[in-house]
C-alpha positions in Angstrom: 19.0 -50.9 26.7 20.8 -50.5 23.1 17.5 -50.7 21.7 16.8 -47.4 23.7 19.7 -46.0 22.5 19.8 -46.9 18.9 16.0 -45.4 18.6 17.2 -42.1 20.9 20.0 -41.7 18.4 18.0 -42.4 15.4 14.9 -40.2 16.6 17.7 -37.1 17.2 19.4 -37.6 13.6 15.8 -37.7 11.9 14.8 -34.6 14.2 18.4 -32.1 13.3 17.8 -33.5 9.3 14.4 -32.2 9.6 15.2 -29.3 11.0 18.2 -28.7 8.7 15.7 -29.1 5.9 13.5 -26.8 6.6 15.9 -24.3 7.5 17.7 -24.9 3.8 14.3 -24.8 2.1 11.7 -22.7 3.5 11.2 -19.4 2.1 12.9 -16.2 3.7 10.0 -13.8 5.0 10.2 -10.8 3.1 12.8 -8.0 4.5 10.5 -5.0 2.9 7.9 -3.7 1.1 7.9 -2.0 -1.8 7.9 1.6 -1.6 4.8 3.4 -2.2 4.1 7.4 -2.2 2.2 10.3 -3.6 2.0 13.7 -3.7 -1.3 15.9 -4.6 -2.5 19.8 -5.4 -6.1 21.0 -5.1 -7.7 23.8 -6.5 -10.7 24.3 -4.4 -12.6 20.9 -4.6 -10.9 19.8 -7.9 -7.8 17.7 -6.9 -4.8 15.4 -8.7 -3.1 13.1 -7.4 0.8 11.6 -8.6 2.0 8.3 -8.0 6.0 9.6 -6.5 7.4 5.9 -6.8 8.0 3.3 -9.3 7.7 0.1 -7.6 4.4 -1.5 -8.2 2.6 -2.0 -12.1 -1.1 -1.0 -11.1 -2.7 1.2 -8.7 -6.5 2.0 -7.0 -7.3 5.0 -5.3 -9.4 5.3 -2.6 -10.4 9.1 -2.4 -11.8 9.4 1.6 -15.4 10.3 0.3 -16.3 6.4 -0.4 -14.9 7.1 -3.9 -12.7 4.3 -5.0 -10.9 4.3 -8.2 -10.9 1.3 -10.9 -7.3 -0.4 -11.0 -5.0 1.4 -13.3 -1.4 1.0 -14.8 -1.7 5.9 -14.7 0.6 7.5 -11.8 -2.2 9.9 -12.0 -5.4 10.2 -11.1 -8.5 13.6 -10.8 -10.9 13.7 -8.0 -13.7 16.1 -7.6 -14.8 16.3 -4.0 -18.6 16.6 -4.4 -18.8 19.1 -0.7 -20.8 22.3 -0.6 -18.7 25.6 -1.4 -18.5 27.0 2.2 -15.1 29.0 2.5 -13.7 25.9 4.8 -10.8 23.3 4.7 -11.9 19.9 4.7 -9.7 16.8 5.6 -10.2 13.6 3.9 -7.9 10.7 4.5 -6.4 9.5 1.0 -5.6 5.7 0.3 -3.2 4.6 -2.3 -2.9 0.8 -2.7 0.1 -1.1 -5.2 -0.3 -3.7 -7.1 2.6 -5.9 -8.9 0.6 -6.3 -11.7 -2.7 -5.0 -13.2 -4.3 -8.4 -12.3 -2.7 -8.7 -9.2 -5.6 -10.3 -6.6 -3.9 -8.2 -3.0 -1.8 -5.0 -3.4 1.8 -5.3 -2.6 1.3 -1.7 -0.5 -1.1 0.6 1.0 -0.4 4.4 1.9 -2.8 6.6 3.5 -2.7 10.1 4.3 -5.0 13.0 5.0 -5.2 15.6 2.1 -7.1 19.2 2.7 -9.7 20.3 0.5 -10.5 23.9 0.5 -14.4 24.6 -0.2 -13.6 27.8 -1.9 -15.5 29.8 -4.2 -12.2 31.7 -5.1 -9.9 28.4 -6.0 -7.7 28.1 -2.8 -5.3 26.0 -3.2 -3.9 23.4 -1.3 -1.5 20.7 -2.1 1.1 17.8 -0.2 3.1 14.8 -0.1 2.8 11.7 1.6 5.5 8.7 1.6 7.9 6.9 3.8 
């Protein structure tokens, strides 16, 4: 019978010291993510595009018309959307992804929003913001 209780005893101290340890030593999740944003102003189908934020080292683009930028260190980029010129407003759904670092493998953030093109002869204008 001590046997038993020795082992019970010895199994619960090696059980709370595990647990201690892992709750001394394991990495916190992270509370956030970096903030990510961007604004943009078209002129007919000719559009730019600002990084807002200053959180992240490298960014990529991905335009909505299966256009997707190289990585790049510029808060800016210049997109032509290649659509006919019919006097409409088109949506496409923007995608700006962060990076840490230029040669960072995953980005850190993503942002997506829908931008509208106007398919104007005349240069229409259009222009937004998208952000937290």
């Amino acid at each position: 019978m001590v046997r038993n209780t020795v082992s019970s005893r010895l199994t619960d101290a090696l059980a709370a010291a595990f647990t201690l340890a892992v709750m001394l030593f394991w990495p916190a999740p992270a509370k956030s993510l970096a903030p990510l944003a961007y604004s943009w102003s078209c002129a007919s189908r000719y559009c730019s595009f600002y990084v807002t934020t200053n959180n992240h080292g490298a960014y990529q683009w991905n335009f909505g018309d299966g256009t997707i930028s190289s990585k790049t260190t510029s808060t800016t980029a210049q997109h032509f959307y290649n659509i006919p010129i019919d006097e409409q407003f088109h949506n496409f759904t923007v995608t700006l992804a962060g990076y840490a670092t230029i040669n960072s493998g995953s980005p850190d953030n993503i942002i997506g929003c829908t931008i509208t093109v106007a398919a104007s002869a005349v240069g229409i204008g259009t222009s937004g913001s998208c952000g937290p």
